[in-house]
C-alpha positions in Angstrom: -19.9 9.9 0.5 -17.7 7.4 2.8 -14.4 6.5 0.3 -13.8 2.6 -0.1 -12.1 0.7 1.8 -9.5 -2.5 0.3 -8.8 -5.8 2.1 -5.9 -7.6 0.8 -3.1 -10.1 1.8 0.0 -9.5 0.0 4.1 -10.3 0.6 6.2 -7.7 2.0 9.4 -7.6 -0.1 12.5 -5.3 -0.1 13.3 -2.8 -2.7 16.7 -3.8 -4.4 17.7 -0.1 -4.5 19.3 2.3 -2.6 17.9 2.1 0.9 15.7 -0.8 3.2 12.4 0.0 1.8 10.3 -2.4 2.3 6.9 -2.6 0.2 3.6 -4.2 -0.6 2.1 -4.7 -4.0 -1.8 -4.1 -4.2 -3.5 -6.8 -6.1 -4.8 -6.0 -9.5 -8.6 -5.7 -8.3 -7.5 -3.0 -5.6 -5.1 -1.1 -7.2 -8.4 -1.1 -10.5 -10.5 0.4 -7.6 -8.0 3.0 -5.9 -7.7 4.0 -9.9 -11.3 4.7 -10.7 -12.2 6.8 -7.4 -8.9 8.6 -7.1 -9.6 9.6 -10.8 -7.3 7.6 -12.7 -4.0 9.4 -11.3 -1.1 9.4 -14.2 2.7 8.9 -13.8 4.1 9.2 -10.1 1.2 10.7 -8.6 0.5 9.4 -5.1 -2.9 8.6 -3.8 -3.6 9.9 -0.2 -4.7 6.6 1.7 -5.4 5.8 5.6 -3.3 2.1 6.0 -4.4 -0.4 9.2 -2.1 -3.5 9.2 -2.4 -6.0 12.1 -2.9 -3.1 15.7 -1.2 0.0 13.7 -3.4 2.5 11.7 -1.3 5.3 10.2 -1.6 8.1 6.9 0.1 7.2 4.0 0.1 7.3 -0.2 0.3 4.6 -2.5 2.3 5.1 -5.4 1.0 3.9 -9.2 4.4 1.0 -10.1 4.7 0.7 -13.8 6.2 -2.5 -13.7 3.4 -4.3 -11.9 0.5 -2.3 -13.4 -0.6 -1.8 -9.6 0.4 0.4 -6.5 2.8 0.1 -4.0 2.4 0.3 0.1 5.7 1.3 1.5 5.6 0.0 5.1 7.7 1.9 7.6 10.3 0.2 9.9 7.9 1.6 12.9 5.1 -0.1 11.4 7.0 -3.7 10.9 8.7 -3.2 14.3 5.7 -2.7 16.3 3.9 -5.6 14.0 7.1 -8.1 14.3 7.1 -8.3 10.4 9.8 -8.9 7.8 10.5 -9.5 4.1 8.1 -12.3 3.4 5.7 -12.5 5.7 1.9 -11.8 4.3 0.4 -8.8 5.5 -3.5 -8.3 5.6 -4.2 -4.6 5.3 -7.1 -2.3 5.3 -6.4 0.7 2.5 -9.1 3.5 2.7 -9.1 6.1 0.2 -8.7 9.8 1.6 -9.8 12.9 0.1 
């Protein structure tokens, strides 16, 4: 069976931590649908997903964020370099689901 695939737009923004990360939050229908077929992962568990943004395709994880209820994209500085992104730009991505 072919895993789903999510379209979304959503604002890159920079963690406030330690670090440059910079991140995308899943809306609330994809992150529902990366729940159900990953099997509902609990706590920090990542979920093995293939990302395309703009020309660049690359292997990644989403992680679950408790305080959005969703899952966060981190997007590499190789990714927004070669896509001329910053902190708040909107991003349109393509998230399959691996196995």
């Amino acid at each position: 069976m072919d895993q789903p695939t999510y379209h979304f737009t959503a604002k890159l923004w920079i963690y406030s931590g330690k670090g440059a990360w910079h991140f995308l939050t899943l809306p609330k229908d994809a992150a529902e649908g990366i729940r159900f077929f990953s099997g509902g992962a609990k706590g920090f568990m990542p979920v093995a997903v293939t990302a395309v943004l703009g020309q660049t395709t690359w292997k990644t994880s989403v992680f679950p964020d408790s305080k959005s209820g969703s899952y966060l994209l981190a997007v590499k500085a190789e990714v927004r370099k070669r896509e001329k992104l910053v902190a708040g730009d909107a991003c349109t991505v393509a998230l399959t689901l691996r196995s």
